[in-house]
C-alpha positions as CSV (number, residue, x, y, z in Angstrom):
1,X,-28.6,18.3,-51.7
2,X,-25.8,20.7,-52.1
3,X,-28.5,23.7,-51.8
4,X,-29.2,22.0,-48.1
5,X,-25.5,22.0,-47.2
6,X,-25.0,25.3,-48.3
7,X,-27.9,26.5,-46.5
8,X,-26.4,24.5,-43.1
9,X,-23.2,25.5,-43.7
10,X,-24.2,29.7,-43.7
11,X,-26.4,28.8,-40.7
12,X,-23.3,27.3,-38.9
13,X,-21.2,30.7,-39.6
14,X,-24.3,33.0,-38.7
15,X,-24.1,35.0,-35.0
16,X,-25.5,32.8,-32.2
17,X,-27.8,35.5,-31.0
18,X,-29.4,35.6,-34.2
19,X,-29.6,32.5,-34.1
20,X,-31.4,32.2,-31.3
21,X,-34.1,34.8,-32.2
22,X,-34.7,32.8,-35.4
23,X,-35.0,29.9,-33.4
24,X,-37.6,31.7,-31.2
25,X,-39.4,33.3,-34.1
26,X,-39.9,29.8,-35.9
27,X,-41.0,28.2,-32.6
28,X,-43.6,31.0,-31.9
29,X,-44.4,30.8,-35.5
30,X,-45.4,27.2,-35.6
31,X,-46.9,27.3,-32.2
32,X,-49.0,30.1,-33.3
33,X,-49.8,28.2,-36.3
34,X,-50.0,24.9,-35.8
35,X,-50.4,23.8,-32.4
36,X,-51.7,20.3,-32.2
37,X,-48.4,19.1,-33.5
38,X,-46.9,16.6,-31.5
39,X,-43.2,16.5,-32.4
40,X,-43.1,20.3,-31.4
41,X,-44.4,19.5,-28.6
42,X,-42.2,16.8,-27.8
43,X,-39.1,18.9,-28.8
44,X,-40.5,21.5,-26.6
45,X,-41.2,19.3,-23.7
46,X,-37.5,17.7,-23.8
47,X,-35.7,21.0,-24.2
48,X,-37.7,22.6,-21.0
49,X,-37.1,18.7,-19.2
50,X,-33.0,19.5,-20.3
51,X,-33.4,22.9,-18.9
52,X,-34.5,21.9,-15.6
53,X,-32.0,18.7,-15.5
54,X,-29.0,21.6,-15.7
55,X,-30.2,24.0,-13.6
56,X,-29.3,22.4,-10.3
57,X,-25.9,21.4,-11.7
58,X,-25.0,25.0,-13.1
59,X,-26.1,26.4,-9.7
60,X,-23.8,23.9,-7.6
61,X,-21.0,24.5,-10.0
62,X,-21.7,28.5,-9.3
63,X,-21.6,28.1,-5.6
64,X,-18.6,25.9,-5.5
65,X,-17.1,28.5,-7.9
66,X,-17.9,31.2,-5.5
67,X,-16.5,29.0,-2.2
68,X,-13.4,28.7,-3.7
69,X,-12.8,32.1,-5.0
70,X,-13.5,33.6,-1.6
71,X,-11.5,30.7,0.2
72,X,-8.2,31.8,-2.4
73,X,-9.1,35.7,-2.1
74,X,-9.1,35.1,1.9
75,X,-5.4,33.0,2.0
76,X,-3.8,35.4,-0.3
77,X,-5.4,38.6,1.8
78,X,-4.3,36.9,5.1
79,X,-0.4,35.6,3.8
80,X,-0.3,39.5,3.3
81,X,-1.4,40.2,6.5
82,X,0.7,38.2,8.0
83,X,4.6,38.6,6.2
84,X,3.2,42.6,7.1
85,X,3.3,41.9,10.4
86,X,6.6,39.5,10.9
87,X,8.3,42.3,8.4
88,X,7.1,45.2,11.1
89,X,8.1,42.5,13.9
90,X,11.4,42.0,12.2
91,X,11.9,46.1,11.9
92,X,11.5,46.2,15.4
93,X,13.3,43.9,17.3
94,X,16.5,45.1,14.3
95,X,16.1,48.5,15.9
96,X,16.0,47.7,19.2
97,X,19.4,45.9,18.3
98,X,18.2,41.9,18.5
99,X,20.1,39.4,16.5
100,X,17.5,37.7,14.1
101,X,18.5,34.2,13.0
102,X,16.6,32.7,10.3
């Protein structure tokens, strides 16, 4: 048993990525291999099913995402647009020699 959590433990610390390819090298492996296995199957059908369940939602999320970034980026550009153009309004009526009361 210790030999198992050792061996879970090192998997644990090991890079995702490589993880990953192992994962896809053991599932083309036993595809390849054995085929006709039904719990591979079924592993394989519920991880495509979970796939396909996220999908929609990680789109949505992206677009909202995107909404608000452009709705923020557009506020800040047009509150700079617009203290630039009641400071030049501002410059000008000073110069022309108006009293400005704020």
């Amino acid at each position: 048993m210790e030999i198992i959590k050792s061996i879970h433990n090192r998997w644990l610390q090991t890079n995702l990525m490589l993880r990953i390819f192992a994962g896809i090298v053991v599932g083309s492996v036993l595809a390849l291999t054995v085929p006709g296995v039904s719990a591979v199957s079924m592993l394989g059908d519920l991880f495509v099913g979970a796939l396909k369940a996220m999908a929609p939602v990680l789109v949505a999320v992206g677009f909202i995402i995107g909404v608000v970034q452009d709705s923020v980026e557009t506020a800040l550009n047009s509150s700079g647009d617009a203290m630039f153009t009641i400071a030049s309004e501002m410059r000008e009526r000073l110069k022309r020699g108006e009293k400005i009361e704020l």
